[in-house]
C-alpha positions as CSV (number, residue, x, y, z in Angstrom):
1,X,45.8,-18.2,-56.4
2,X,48.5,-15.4,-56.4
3,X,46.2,-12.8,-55.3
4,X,46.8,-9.3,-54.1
5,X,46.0,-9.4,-50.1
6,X,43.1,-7.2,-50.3
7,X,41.3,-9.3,-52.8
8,X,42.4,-12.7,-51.1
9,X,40.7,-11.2,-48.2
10,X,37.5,-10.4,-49.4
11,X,37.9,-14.1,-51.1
12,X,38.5,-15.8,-48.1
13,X,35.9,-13.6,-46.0
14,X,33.7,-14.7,-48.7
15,X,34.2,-18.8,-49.0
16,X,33.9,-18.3,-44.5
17,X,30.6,-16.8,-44.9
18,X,29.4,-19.3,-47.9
19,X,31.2,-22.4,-46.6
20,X,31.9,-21.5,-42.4
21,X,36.0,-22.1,-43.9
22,X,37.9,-20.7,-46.4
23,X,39.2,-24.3,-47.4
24,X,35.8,-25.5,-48.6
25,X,35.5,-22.7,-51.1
26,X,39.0,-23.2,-52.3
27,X,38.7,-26.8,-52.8
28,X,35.3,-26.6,-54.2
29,X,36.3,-23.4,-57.0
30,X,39.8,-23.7,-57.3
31,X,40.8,-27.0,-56.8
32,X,42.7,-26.4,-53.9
33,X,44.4,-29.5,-52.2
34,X,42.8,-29.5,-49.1
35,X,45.1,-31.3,-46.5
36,X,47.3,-29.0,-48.0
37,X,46.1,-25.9,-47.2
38,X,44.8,-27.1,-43.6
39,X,48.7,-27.6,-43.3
40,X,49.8,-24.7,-44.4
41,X,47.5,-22.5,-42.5
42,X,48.2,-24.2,-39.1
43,X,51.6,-23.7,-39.3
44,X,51.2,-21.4,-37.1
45,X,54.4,-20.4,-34.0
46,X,52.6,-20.6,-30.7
47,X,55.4,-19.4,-28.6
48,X,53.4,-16.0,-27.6
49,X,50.7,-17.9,-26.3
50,X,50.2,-17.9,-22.0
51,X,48.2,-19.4,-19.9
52,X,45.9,-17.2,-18.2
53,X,46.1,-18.2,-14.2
54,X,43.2,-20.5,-12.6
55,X,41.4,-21.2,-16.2
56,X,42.2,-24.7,-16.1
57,X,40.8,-25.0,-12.1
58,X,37.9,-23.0,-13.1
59,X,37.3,-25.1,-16.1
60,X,38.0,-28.1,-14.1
61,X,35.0,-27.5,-11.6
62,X,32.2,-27.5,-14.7
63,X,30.4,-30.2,-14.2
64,X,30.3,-33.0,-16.7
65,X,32.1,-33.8,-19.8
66,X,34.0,-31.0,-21.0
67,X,35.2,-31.1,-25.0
68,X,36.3,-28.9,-27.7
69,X,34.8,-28.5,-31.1
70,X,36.9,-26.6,-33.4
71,X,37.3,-25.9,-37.2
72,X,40.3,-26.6,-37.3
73,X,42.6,-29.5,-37.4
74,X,43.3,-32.3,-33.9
75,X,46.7,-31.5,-34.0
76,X,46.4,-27.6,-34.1
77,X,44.1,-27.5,-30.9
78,X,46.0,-29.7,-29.2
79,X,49.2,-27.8,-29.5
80,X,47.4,-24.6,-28.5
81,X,45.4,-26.6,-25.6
82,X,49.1,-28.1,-24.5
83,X,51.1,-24.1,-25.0
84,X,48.1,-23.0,-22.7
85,X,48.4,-25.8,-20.4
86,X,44.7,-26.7,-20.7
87,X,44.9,-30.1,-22.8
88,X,44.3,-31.7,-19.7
89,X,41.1,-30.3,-18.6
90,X,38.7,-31.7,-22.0
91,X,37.7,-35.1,-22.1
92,X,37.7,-34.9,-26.1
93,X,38.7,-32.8,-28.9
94,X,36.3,-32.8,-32.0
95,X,38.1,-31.0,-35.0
96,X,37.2,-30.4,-39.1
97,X,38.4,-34.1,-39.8
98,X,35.5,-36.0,-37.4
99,X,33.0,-33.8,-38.4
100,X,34.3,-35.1,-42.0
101,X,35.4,-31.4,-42.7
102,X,31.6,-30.1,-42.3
103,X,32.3,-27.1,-40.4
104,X,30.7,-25.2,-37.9
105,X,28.0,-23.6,-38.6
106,X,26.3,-26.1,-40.4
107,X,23.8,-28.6,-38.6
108,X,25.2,-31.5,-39.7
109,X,28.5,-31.5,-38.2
110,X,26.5,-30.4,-35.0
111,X,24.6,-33.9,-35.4
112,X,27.8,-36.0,-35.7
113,X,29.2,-34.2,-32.7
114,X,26.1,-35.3,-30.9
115,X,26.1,-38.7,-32.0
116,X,29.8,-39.4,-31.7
117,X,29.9,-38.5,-28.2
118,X,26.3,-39.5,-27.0
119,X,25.6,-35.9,-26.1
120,X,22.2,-34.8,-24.5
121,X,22.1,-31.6,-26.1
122,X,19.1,-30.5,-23.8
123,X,21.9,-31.0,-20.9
124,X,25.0,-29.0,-23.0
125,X,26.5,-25.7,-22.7
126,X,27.7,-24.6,-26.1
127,X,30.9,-21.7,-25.9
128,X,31.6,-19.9,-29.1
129,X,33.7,-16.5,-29.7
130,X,31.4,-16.4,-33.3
131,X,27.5,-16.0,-33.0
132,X,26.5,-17.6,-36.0
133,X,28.1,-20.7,-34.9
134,X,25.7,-21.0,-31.5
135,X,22.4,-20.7,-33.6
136,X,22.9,-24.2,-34.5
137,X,23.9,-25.3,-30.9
138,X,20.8,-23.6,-29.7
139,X,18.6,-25.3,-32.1
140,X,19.4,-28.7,-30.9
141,X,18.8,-27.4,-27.4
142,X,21.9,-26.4,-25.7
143,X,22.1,-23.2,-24.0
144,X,24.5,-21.1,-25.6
145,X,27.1,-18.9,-24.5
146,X,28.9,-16.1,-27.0
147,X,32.5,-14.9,-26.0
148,X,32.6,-11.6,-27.9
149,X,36.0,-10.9,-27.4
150,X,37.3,-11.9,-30.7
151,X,34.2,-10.6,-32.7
152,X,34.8,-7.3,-34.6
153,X,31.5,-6.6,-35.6
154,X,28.3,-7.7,-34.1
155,X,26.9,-9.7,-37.0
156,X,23.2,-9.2,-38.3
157,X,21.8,-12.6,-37.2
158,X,17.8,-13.4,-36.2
159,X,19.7,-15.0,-33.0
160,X,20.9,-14.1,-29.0
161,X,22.8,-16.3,-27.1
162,X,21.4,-17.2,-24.0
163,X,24.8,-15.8,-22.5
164,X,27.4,-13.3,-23.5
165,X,30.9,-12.5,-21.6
166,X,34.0,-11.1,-23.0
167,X,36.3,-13.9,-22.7
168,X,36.0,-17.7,-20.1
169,X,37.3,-15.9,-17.8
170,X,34.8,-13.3,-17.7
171,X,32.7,-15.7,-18.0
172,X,33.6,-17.9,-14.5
173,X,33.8,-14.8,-12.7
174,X,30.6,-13.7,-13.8
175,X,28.7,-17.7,-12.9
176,X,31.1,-17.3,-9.2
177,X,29.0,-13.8,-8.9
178,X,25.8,-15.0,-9.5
């Protein structure tokens, strides 16, 4: 689009808010190639990435299923899941493409995640470091759980999460407390 960065910004802040992706509002008023840009964007060097010690054990003793839903693309979780030695703790990843790039937060892609995996969402525990993605989650019955770390600004939603911790971490040593 050969903006200036401040105005791509606010663009893509924008087409998140509108869309829950920056993609959908470039494909859909700019004609944006899609696979494209998912590309381009994920081409990302995970070499700084670590592992943060015990995670995988902790997330290991959760009971049931235990699967990532993501925005982004399988093969860009999977390489972050592998660099923080984690890929083998989740039964299943569900990315953009098999919620047929409906992204979170919209209810639909929530639905095909439920169906797709036969999940009881009345028996799910739904992480997310952004709020507005666990309203949906919480709808369908899951209890929620908002890692704030990554949020800058505590966004003006009608909703609480049924939990709040900083990081998993924080979160597993808080459950081991209780």
């Amino acid at each position: 689009l050969s903006l200036p960065l401040p105005e791509a910004t606010l663009l893509s802040n924008q087409y998140y808010r509108d869309y829950g992706g920056t993609v959908k509002g470039l494909v859909k008023h700019h004609n944006v190639n899609r696979d494209d840009f998912i590309h381009y964007c994920h081409d990302i060097n995970m070499s700084s990435l670590k592992a943060q010690p015990n995670l995988g054990q902790q997330i290991d003793q959760l009971a049931g299923r235990k699967m990532i839903y993501t925005n982004s693309p399988k093969h860009y979780a999977t390489k972050i899941l592998t660099e923080l030695a984690l890929i083998d703790c989740f039964d299943a990843i569900f990315s953009l493409e098999d919620a047929n790039y409906e992204l979170k937060p919209h209810n639909s892609s929530y639905q095909t995640l439920c169906n797709k995996h036969a999940i009881d969402s009345h028996n799910t525990v739904f992480f997310d470091d952004q709020l507005r993605n666990l309203k949906p989650a919480k709808t369908l019955g899951m209890t929620t759980v908002w890692l704030t770390g990554s949020e800058q600004v505590v966004p003006n939603l009608d909703y609480k999460a049924d939990y709040e911790a900083n990081n998993l971490t924080q979160f597993f040593n808080l459950l081991q407390a209780s």
